[in-house]
C-alpha positions in Angstrom: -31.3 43.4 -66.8 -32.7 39.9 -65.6 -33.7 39.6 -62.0 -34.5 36.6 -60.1 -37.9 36.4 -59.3 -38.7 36.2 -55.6 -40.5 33.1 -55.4 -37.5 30.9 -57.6 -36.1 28.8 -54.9 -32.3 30.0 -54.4 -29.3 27.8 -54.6 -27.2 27.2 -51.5 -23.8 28.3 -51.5 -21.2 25.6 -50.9 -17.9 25.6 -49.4 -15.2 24.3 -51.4 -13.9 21.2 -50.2 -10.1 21.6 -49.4 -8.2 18.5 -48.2 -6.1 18.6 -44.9 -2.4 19.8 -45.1 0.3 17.5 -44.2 1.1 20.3 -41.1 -2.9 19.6 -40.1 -3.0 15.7 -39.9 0.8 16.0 -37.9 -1.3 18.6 -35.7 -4.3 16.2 -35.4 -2.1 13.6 -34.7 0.2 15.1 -31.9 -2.7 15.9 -30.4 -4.1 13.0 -29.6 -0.8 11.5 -28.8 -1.0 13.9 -25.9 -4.5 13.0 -25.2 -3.6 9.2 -25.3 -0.1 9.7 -23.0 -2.1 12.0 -20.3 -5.0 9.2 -20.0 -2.5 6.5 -19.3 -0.6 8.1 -17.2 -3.5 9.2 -15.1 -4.4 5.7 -14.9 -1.2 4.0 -13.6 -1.3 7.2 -11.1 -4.9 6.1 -9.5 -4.0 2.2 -9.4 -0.5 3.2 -7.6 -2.4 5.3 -5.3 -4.9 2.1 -4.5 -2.2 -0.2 -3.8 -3.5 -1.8 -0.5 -0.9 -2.3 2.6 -0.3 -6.3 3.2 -2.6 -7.3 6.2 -0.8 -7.2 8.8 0.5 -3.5 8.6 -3.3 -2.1 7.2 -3.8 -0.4 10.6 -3.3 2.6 11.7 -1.9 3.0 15.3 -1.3 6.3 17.8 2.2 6.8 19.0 2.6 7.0 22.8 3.1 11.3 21.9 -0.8 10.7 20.4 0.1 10.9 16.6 -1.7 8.6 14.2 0.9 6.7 12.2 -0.1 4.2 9.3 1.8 1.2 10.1 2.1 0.9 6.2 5.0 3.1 6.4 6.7 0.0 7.7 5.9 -2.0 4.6 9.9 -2.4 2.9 10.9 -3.6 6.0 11.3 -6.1 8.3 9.3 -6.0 11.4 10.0 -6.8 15.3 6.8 -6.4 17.1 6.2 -6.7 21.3 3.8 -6.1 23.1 5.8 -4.6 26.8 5.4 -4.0 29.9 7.2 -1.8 32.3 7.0 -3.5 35.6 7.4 -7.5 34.1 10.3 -10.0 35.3 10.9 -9.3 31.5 11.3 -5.9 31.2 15.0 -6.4 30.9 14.5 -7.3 27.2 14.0 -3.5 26.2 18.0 -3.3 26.8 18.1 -5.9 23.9 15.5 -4.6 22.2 17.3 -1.0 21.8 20.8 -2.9 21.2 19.0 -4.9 17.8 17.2 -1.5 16.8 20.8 0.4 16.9 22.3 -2.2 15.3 19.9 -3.2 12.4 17.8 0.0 11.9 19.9 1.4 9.0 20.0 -2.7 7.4 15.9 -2.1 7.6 14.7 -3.3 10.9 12.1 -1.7 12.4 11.3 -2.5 16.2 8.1 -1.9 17.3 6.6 -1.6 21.0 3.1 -1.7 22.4 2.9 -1.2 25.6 0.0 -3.6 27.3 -1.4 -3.7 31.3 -3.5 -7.0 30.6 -0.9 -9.4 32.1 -0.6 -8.5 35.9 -1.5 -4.8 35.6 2.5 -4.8 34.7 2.0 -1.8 32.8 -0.3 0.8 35.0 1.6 4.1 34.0 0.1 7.1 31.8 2.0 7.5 27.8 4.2 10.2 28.9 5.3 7.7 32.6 5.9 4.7 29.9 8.2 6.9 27.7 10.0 8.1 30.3 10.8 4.9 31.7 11.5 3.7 29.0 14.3 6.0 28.0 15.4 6.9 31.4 16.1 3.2 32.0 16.8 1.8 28.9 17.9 4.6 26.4 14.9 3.3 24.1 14.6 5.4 20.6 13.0 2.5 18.7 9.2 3.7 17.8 7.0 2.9 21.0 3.3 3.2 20.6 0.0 3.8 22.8 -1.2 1.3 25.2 -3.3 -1.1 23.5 -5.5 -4.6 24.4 -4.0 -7.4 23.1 -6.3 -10.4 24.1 -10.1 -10.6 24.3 -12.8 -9.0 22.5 -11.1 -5.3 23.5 -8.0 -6.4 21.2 -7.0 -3.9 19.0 -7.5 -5.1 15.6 -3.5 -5.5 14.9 -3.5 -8.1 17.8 -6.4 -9.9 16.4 -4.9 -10.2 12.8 -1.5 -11.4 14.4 -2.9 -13.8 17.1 -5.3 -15.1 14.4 -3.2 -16.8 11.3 -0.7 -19.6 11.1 2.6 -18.5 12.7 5.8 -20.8 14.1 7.2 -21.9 15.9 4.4 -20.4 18.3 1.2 -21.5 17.0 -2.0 -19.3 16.7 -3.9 -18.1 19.8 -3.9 -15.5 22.6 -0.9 -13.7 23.7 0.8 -15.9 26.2 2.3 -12.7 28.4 4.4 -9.6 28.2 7.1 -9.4 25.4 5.7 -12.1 22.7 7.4 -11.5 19.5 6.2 -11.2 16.0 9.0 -11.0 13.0 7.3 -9.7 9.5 9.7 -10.3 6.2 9.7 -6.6 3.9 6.6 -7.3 1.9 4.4 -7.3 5.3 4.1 -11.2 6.1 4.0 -12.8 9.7 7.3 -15.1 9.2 8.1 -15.7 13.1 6.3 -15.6 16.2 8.3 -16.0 19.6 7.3 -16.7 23.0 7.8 -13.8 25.7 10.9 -16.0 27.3 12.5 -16.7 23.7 15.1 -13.1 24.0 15.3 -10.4 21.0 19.1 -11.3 21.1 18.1 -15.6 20.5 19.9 -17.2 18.3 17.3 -18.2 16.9 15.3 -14.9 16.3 18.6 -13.2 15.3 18.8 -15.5 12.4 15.7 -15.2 11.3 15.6 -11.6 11.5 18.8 -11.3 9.3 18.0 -13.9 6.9 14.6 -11.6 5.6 17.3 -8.5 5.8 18.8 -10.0 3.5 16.0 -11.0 1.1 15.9 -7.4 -0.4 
C-alpha cells in the first residue's frame, strides 16, 4: 500500500463549477427588481414630503382657542385675509365677511381673520372676549386667529411678507387700518390687496375672488 508522504504538498480540493439555473437568474433578477422599485419609491416619498408651502402661507399661526395651525393647509385654495377689529367704524364688515365664507367655503374660499389693536386700541379684548363677539354679533364660523401686530418691527412675520411684495390695486407698504384685504389665488400667491373701505361684498373683490375659484 502507497502512502503519501507527509511532507508532499497536498492538492486542494475544488468545487465543481455548476452554472446558474434558469429559476436562479429569474430569482436574482426579481430581486433586485424589488430592490430597484423600493429605492424609487422611497425617493419620490422624501421629495413629496419636502415640498415647501408657497411664501405667503409658510407660517404657522395660533388660533384665537391657542392651537397652532400651519397656514399651509390653506394652500388649494383661495385666500381672504383681514386683519379686524372689534370696536372699528368697520366692524360691520364681519356680517359680509360670514355671508362670502357661507357662501363660497364649499367652492374653496377660505376667510381668514386676525384680529389687530394697533389702530386706535379698536381691538382691547382678551381671545375668548373677541370670539365671543364675534359670534354673538355676527354668527362668525369662518377661521379667526390670535391677536397679532401687523405694522412695525413687532409685525408678525405673515404681515411683513404680505405688506412687503408687489400687490394691486393697493400698493406695498404698511397696513393702512382695520379690515385691509388680501386675496391669494390656490397655489398661495398674493393676487389682490384691498383697502379697509373697499367691502368683502365689492364688486370688485367679488370678481376677483370668483375668477381664481374658478382657475382650478
Amino acid at each position: 500500500m502507497n502512502y503519501a508522504r507527509m511532507d508532499e504538498p497536498q492538492k486542494p480540493y475544488l468545487t465543481p463549477f455548476l452554472p446558474p439555473s434558469a429559476k436562479d437568474l429569474f430569482m436574482e433578477r426579481l430581486s433586485l427588481a424589488f430592490a430597484a422599485f423600493f429605492v424609487v419609491a422611497a425617493v419620490a416619498s422624501f421629495g413629496h414630503g419636502e415640498e415647501k408651502a408657497p411664501a405667503a402661507l409658510n407660517f404657522k399661526m395660533k388660533t384665537l382657542a391657542g392651537k397652532e395651525v400651519d397656514l399651509a393647509k390653506y394652500k388649494g385654495q383661495v385666500v381672504l385675509i383681514v386683519n379686524t377689529a372689534s370696536e372699528c367704524g368697520l366692524t360691520p364688515q364681519y356680517e359680509q365677511l360670514q355671508a362670502l365664507h357661507k357662501e363660497l367655503a364649499d367652492k374653496g374660499l377660505a376667510v381668514v381673520g386676525f384680529p389687530c389693536n394697533q389702530f386706535g386700541a379698536q381691538e382691547p379684548g382678551s381671545a375668548e372676549e373677541i370670539g365671543a363677539f364675534c359670534k354673538e354679533n355676527y354668527g362668525v364660523t369662518f377661521d379667526m386667529f390670535a391677536k397679532v401686530e401687523v405694522n412695525g418691527d413687532g409685525a408678525c412675520p405673515l404681515y411683513k411678507h404680505l405688506t412687503a411684495i408687489e400687490t394691486k390695486p393697493e400698493k406695498p407698504g404698511k397696513i393702512g387700518w382695520n379690515f385691509e384685504k388680501f386675496v391669494l389665488d390656490r397655489k398661495g400667491n398674493v393676487v389682490g390687496r384691498f383697502s379697509p373701505r373697499t367691502s368683502p361684498d365689492d364688486p370688485t373683490i367679488l370678481k376677483l375672488i370668483e375668477t381664481e375659484l374658478a382657475a382650478k
